[in-house]
N, C-alpha and C positions, 0 to 999 in steps of 0.2 A: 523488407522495408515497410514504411507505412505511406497507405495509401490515402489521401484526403478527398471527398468527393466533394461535391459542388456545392452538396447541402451540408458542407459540414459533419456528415453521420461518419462512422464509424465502421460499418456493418463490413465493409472492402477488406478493410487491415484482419477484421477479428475470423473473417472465412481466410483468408491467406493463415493465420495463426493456427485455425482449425486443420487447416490444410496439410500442414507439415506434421502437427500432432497425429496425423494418422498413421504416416510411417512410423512413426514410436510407437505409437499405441500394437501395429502389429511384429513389429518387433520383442518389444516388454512381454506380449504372448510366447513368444517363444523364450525368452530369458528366465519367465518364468517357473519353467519344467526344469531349469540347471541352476539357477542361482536363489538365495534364499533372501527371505524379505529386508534383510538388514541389505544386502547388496542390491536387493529392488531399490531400495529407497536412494541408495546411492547413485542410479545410473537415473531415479528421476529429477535430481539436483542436476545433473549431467548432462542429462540428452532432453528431456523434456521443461524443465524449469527455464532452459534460458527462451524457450522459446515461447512462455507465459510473460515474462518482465522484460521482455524487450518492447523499451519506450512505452510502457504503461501506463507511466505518470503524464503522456500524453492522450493515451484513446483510450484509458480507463476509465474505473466508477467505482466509486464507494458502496453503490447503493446495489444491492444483489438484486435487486428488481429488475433492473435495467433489460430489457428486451436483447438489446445488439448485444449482451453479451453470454445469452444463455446458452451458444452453441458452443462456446469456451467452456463456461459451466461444467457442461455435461461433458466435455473430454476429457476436463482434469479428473471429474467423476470417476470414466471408465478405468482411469488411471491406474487411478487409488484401490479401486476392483480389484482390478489385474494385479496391482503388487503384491497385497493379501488373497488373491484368490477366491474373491466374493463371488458368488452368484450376481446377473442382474439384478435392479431396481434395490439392493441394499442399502440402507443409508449409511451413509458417507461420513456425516459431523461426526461420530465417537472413533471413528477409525484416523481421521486425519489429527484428531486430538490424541489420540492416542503413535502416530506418527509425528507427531509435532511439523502438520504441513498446512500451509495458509491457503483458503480460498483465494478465490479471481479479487474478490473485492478487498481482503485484507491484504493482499500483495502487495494490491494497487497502493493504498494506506501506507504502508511501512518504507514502500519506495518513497511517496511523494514528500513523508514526513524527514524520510534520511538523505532527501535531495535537498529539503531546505535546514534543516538543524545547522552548517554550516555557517548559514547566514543568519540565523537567531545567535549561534554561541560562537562567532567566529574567533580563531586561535591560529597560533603561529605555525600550524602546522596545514591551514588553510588559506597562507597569505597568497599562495603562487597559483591559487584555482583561477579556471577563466574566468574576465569581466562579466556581469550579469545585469540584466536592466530589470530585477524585480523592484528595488528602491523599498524596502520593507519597514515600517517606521512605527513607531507606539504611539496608540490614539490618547496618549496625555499629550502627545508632540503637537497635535491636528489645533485645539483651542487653546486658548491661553486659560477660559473660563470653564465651569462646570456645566457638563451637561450630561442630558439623559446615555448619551452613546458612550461616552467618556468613561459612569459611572458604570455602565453593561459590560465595556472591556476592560475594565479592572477586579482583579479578584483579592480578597484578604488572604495570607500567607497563614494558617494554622501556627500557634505556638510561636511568632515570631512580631515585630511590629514593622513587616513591611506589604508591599502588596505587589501582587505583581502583575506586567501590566499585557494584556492580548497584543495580538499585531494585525493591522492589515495593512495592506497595500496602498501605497499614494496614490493610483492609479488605479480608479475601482471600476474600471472599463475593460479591464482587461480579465476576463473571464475566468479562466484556468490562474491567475494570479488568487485570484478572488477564491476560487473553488479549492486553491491550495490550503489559504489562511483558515477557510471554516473548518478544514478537517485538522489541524494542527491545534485550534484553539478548541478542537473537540474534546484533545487528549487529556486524562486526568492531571493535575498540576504537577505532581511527585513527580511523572513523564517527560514533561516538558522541562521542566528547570534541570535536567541532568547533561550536563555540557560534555561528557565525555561519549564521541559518538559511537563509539563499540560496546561501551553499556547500554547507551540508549535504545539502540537497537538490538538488545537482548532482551530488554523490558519491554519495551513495546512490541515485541513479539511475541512475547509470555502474554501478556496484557489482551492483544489481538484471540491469538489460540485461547482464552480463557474466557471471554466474547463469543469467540465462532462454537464452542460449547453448548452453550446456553442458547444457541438461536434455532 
């Protein structure tokens, strides 16, 4: 489950996450004297992935910096080791690109983006999802007149004569609402305008792993 401490942190839930990770991790050690890396990779979607993306879009980060979460970091690390049989302190980025598997912070990313897409392109195959009090609205809606912010979340459509418009939240007090909208209006336009959510989240997967490359 996830634990919420009094100050808000995080640090409870991502040891509990670490915690579990460990009987995989010596597990995967022994799976990997009998099974081979295409079946490694399989049983880490299996037995260790779910226990990265659970509820992330809540005690997650975008930002790889982030302190509370380098002890994650470093287990998805040993992981990735273990599946291909690295030695320690190997890096990691050409191997997981080459696995096509996402860091701690692009996880976070591709969840929080495929939890709200519904509600940017919503469709009939999303009428019966539960109630939700984000209230997500386009800042042309906020003035009636132009102005500095208005003109900031609007962007020009390439090759087209329309524009299309960012989102945020009516409700800019609510934190994690707030910290949703800046990583969605992060995404390149092509990314965002694609209404169909099982492409989407093929691109912006592609998109992420082609990012986590380069860093």
């Amino acid at each position: 489950g996830i634990t919420v401490a009094e100050d808000l942190k995080w640090e409870e839930t991502v040891a509990t996450r670490v915690g579990k990770l460990r009987t995989v991790i010596q597990w995967f050690r022994y799976l990997r004297t009998v099974l081979s890396e295409r079946m490694m990779v399989r049983m880490y979607y299996a037995h260790a992935f779910p226990h990265l993306i659970y509820a992330i879009a809540v005690w997650g980060s975008s930002k790889g910096s982030s302190s509370y979460l380098q002890p994650l970091v470093k287990a998805q690390k040993k992981i990735v080791r273990i599946i291909t049989s690295m030695p320690p302190r190997t890096h990691t980025a050409p191997i997981m690109k080459r696995l096509k598997i996402l860091n701690i912070q692009n996880i976070y990313t591709l969840r929080v983006c495929a939890e709200m897409h519904p509600f940017i392109h919503p469709s009939d195959e999303h009428k019966n999802r539960p109630e939700h009090n984000h209230h997500y609205t386009r800042a042309n809606q906020v003035h009636t007149h132009n102005t500095r912010l208005a003109a900031s979340m609007q962007q020009f459509i390439p090759n087209t004569n329309k524009y299309w418009n960012k989102h945020r939240p009516k409700h800019a007090a609510s934190a994690l609402t707030v910290k949703y909208m800046q990583i969605w209006n992060s995404l390149p336009e092509t990314i965002r305008t694609e209404k169909n959510i099982k492409l989407f989240k093929l691109v912006l997967k592609k998109h992420l792993l082609e990012q986590q490359s380069g860093q």
